[in-house]
MMTF fields as JSON, N, C-alpha, C and O atoms, coordinates in Angstrom:
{
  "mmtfVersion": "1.0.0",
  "mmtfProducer": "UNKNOWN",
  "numBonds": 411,
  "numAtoms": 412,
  "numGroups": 103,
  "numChains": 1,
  "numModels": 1,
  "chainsPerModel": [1],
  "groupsPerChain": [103],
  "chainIdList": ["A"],
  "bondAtomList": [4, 2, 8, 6, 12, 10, 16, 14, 20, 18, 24, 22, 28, 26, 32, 30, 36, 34, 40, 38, 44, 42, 48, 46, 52, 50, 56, 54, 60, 58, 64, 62, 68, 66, 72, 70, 76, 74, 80, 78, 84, 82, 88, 86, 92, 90, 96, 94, 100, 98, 104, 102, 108, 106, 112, 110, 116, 114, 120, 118, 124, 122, 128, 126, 132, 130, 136, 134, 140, 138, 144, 142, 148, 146, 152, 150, 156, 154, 160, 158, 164, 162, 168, 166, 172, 170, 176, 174, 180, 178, 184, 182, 188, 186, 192, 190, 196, 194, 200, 198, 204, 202, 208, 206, 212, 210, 216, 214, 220, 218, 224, 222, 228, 226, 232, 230, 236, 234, 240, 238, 244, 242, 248, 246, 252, 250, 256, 254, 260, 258, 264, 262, 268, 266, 272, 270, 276, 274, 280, 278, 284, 282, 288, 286, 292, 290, 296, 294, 300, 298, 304, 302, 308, 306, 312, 310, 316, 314, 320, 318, 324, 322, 328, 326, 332, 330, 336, 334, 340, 338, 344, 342, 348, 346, 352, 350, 356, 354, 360, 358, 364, 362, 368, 366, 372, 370, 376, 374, 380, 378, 384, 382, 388, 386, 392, 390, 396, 394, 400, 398, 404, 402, 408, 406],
  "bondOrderList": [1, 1, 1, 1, 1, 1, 1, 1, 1, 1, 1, 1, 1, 1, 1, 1, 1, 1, 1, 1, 1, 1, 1, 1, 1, 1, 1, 1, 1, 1, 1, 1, 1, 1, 1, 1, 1, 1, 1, 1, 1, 1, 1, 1, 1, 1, 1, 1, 1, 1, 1, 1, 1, 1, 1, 1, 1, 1, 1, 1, 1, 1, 1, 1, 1, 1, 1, 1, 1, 1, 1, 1, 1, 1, 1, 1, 1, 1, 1, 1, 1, 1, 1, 1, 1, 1, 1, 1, 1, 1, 1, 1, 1, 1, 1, 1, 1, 1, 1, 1, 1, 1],
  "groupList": [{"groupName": "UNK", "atomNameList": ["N", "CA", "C", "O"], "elementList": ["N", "C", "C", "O"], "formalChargeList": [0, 0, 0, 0], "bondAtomList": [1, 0, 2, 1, 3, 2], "bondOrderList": [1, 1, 2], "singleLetterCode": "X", "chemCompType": "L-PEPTIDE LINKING"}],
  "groupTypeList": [0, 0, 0, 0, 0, 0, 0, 0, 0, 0, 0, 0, 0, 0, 0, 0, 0, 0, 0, 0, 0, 0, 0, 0, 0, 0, 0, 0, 0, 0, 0, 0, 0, 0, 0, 0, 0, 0, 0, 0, 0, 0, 0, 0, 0, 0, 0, 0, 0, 0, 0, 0, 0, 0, 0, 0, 0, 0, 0, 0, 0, 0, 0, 0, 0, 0, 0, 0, 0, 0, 0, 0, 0, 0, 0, 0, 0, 0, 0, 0, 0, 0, 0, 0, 0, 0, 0, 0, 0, 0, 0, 0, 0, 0, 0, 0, 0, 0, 0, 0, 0, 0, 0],
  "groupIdList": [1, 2, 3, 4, 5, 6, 7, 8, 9, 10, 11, 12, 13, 14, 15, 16, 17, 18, 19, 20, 21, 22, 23, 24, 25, 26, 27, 28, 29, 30, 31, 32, 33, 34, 35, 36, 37, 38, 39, 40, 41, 42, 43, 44, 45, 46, 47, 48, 49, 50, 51, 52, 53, 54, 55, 56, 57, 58, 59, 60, 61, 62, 63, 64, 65, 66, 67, 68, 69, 70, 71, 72, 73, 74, 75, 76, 77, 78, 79, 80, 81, 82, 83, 84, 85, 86, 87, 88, 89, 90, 91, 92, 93, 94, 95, 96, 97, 98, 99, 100, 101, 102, 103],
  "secStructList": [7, 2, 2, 2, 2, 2, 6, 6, 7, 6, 6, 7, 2, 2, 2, 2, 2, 2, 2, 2, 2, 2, 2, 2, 6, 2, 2, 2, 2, 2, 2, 2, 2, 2, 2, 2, 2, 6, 6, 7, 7, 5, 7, 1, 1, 1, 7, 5, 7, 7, 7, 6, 6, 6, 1, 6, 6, 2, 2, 2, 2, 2, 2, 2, 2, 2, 2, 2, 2, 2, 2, 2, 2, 2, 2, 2, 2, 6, 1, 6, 6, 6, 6, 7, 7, 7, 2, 2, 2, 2, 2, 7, 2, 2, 2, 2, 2, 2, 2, 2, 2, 2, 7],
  "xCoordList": [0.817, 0.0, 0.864, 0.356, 2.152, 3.02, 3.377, 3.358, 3.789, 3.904, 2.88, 3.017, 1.519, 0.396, 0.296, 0.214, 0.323, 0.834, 1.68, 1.569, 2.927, 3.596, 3.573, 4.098, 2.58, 2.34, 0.775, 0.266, 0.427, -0.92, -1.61, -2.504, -2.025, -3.114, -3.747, -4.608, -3.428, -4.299, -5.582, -5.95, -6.226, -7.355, -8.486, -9.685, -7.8, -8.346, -8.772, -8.133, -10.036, -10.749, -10.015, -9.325, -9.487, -8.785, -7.658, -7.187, -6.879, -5.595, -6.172, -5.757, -7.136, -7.268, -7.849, -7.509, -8.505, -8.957, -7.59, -7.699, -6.395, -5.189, -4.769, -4.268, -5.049, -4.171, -5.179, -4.607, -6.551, -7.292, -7.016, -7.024, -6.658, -6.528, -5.054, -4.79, -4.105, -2.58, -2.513, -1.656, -3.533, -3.863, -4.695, -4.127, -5.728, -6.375, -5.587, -5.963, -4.194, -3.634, -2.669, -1.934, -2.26, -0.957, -1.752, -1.233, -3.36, -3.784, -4.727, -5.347, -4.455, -4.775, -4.097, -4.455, -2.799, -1.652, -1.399, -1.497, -1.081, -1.259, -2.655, -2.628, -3.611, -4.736, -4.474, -4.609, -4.051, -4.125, -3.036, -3.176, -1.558, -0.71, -1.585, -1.735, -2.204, -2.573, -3.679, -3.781, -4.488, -5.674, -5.155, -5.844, -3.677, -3.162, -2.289, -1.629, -2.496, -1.266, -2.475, -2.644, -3.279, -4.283, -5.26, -6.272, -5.126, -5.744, -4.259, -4.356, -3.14, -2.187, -2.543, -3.739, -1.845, -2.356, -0.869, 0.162, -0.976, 0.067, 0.543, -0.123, 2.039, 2.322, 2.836, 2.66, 3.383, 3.621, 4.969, 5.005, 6.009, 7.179, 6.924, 7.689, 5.979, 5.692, 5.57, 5.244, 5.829, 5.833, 4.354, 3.549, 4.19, 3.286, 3.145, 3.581, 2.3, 1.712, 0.846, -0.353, 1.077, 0.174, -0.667, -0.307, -2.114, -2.466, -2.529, -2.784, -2.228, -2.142, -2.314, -1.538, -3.642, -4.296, -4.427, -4.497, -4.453, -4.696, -2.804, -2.477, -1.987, -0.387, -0.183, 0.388, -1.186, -0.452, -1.444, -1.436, -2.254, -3.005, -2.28, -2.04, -1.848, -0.685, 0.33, 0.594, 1.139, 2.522, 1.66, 2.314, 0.841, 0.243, -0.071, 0.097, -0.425, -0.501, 0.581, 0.737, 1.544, 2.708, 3.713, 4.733, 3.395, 4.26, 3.366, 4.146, 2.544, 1.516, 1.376, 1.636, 1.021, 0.604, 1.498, 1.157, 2.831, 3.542, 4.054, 4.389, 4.052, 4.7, 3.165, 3.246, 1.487, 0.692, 0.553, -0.042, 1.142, 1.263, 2.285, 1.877, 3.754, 4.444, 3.85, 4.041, 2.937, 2.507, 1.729, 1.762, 0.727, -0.24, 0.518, 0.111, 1.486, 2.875, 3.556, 3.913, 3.642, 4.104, 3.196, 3.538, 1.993, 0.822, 0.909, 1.07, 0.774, 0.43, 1.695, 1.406, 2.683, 3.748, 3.991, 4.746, 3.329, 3.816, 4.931, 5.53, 5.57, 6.844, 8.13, 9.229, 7.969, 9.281, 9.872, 11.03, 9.365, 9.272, 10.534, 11.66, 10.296, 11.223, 12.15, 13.214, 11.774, 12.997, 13.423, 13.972, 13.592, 14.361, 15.941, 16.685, 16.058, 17.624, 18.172, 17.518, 19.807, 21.255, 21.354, 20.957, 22.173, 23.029, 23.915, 24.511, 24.551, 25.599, 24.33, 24.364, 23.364, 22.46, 22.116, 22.144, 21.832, 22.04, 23.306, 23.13, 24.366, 25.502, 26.105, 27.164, 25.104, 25.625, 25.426, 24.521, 26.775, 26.233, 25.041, 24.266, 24.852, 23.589, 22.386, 21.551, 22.274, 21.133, 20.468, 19.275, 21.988, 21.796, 20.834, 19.683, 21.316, 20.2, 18.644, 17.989, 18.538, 17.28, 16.449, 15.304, 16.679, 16.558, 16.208, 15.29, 16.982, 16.523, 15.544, 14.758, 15.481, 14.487, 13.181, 12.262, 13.038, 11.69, 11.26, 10.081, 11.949, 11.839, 11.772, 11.688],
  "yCoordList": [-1.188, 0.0, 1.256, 2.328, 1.174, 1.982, 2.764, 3.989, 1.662, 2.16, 2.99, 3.94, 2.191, 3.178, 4.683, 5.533, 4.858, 6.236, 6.857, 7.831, 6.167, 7.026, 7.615, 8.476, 6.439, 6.853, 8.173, 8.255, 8.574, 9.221, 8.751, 9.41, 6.937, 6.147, 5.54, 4.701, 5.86, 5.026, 4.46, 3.317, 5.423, 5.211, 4.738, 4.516, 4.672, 3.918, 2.579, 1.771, 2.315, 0.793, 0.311, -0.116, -0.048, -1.072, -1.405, -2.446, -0.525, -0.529, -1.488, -2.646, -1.06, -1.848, -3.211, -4.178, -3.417, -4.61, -5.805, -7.031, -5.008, -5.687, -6.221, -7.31, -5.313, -5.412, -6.238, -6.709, -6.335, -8.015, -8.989, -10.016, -8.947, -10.375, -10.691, -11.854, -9.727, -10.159, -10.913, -11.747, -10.487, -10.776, -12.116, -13.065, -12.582, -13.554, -14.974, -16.14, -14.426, -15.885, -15.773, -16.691, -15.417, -15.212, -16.369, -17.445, -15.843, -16.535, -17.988, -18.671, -18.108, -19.267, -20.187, -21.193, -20.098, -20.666, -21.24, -22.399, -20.185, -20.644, -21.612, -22.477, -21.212, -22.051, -23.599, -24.483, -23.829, -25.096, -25.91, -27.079, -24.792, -25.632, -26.417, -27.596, -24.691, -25.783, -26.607, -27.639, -26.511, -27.655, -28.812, -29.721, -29.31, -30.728, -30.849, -31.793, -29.73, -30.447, -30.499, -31.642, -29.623, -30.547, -31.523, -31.712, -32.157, -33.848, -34.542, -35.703, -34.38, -35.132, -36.233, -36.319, -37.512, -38.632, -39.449, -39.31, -40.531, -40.386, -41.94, -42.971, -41.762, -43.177, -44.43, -44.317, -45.448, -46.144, -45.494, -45.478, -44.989, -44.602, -43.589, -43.279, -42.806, -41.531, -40.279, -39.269, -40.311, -38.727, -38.507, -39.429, -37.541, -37.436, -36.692, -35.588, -37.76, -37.496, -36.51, -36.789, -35.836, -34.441, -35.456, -36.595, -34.743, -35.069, -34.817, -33.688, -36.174, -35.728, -35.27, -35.138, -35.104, -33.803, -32.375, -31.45, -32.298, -31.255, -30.351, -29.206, -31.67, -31.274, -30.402, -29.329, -31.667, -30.891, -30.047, -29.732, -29.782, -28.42, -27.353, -26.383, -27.191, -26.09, -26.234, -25.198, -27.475, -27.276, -26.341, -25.435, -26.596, -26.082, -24.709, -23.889, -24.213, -22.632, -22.383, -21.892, -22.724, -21.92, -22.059, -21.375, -22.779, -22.657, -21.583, -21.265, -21.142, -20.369, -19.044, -18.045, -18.752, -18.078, -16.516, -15.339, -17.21, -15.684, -15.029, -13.852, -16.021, -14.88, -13.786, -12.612, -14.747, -13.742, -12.229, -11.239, -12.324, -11.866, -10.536, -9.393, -11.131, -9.983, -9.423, -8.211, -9.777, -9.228, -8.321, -7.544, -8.106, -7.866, -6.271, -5.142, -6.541, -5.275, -4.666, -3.498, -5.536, -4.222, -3.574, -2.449, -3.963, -3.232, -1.97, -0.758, -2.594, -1.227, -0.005, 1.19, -0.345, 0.535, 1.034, 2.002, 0.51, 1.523, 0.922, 1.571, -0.465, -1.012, -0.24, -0.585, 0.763, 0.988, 0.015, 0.303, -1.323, -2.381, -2.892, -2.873, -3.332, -4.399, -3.304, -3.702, -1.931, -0.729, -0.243, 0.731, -0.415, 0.5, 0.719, -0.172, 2.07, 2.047, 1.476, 1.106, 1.563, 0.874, 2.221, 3.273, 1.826, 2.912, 3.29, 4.181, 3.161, 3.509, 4.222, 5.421, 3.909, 5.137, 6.485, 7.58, 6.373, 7.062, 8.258, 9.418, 7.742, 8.732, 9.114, 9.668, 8.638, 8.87, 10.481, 11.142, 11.005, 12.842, 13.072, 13.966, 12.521, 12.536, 12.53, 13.424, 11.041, 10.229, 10.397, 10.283, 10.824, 10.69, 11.986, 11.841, 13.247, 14.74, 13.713, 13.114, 13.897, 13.62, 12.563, 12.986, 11.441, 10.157, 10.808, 10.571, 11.367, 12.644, 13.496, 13.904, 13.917, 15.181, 14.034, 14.031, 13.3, 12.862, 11.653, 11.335, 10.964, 9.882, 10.398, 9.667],
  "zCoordList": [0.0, 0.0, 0.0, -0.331, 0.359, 0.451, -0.67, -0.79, -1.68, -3.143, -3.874, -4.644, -3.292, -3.626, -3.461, -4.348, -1.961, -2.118, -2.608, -3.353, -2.097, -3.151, -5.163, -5.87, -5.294, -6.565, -6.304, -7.422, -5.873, -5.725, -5.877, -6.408, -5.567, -5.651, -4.775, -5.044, -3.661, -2.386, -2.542, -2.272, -3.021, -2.567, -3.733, -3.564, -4.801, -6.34, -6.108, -5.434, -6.765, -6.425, -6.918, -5.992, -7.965, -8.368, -8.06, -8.519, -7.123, -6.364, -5.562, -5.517, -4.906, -3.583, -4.094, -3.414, -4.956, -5.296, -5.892, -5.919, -6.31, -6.293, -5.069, -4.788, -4.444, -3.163, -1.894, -0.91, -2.029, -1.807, -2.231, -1.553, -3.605, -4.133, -3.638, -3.336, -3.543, -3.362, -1.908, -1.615, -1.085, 0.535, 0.01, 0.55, -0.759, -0.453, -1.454, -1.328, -2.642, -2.958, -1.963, -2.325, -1.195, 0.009, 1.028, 1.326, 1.581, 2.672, 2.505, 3.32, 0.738, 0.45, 0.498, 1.11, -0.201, -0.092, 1.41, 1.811, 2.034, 3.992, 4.599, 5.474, 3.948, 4.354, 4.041, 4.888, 2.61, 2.056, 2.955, 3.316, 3.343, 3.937, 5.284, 5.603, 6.047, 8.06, 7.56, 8.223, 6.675, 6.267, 6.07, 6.533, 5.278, 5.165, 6.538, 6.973, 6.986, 8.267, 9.333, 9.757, 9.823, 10.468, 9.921, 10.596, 8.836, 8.0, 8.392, 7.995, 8.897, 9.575, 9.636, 9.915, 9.445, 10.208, 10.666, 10.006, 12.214, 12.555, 12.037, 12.128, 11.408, 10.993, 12.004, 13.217, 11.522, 12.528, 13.476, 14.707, 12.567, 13.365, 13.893, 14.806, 13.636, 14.873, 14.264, 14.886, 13.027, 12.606, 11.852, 11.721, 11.516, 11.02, 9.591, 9.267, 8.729, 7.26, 6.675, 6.652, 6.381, 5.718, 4.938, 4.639, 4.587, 4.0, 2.632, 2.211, 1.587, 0.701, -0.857, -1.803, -0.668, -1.873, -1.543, -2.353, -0.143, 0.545, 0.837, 1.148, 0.512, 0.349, -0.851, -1.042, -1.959, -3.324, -4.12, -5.31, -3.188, -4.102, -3.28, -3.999, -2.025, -1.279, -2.218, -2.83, -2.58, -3.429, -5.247, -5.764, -5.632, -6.79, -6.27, -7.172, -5.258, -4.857, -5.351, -6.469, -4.499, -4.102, -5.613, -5.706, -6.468, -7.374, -8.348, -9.246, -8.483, -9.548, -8.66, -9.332, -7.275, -6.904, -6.593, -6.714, -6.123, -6.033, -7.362, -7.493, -8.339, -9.528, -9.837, -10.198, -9.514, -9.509, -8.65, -9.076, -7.567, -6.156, -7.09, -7.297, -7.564, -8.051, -8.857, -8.749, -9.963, -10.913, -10.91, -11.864, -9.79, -9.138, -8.427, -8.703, -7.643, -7.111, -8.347, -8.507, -9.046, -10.232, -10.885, -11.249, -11.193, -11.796, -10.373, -10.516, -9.28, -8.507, -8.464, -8.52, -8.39, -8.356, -9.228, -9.142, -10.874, -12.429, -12.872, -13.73, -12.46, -12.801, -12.413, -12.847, -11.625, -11.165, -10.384, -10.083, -9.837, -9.074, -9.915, -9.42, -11.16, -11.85, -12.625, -13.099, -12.768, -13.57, -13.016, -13.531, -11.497, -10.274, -11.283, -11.692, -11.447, -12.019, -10.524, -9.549, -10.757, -10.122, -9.761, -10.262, -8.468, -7.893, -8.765, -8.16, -10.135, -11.117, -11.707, -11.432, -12.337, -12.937, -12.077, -12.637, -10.874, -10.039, -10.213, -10.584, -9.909, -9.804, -11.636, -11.933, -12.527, -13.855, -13.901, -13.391, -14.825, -14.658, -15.511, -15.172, -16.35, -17.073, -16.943, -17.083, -16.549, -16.186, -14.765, -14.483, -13.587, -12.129, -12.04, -11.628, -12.428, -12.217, -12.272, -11.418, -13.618, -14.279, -13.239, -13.076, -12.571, -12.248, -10.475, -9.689, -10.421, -8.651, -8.964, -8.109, -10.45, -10.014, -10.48, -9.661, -11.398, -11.367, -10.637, -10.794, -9.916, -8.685, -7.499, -6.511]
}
């Protein structure tokens, strides 16, 4: 939400409707994990078995879900997210002015 402001967007529906969904594949992902770990069941040597469909629809979150999550943060920030110049663009005599006065 941070970025939001700083871009002059706080308070735009569709900011915030990014920024629900980025909260609800984050707390899905987490849901699916404690849902197979409380379907646990205990084996003979003592440890205990996730359950497992409830394992690998969490492993299928988590491999799909955060590149959505980034995608979702760069739409809100305007891609300065993934074009952040380098500290060498920064101190360029050229580039460095320009890069301070409009950042």
């Amino acid at each position: 939400a941070t970025i939001a402001d700083y871009n002059g967007v706080p308070n735009v529906s569709h900011i915030k409707d990014k920024i629900v969904e980025m909260t609800h594949l984050n707390e899905t992902i987490f849901a699916a994990g404690i849902a197979s770990s409380h379907q646990a069941h205990k084996m003979k040597s003592g440890v205990y078995l996730n359950e497992d469909v409830l394992a690998q629809v969490c492993k299928h979150n988590v491999t799909r879900f955060p590149y959505e999550i980034a995608r979702l943060a760069q739409d809100i920030a305007g891609g300065l997210v993934v074009t952040l110049p380098s500290e060498k663009d920064f101190r360029h005599p050229v580039a460095g002015p320009l890069l301070k006065k409009y950042l």
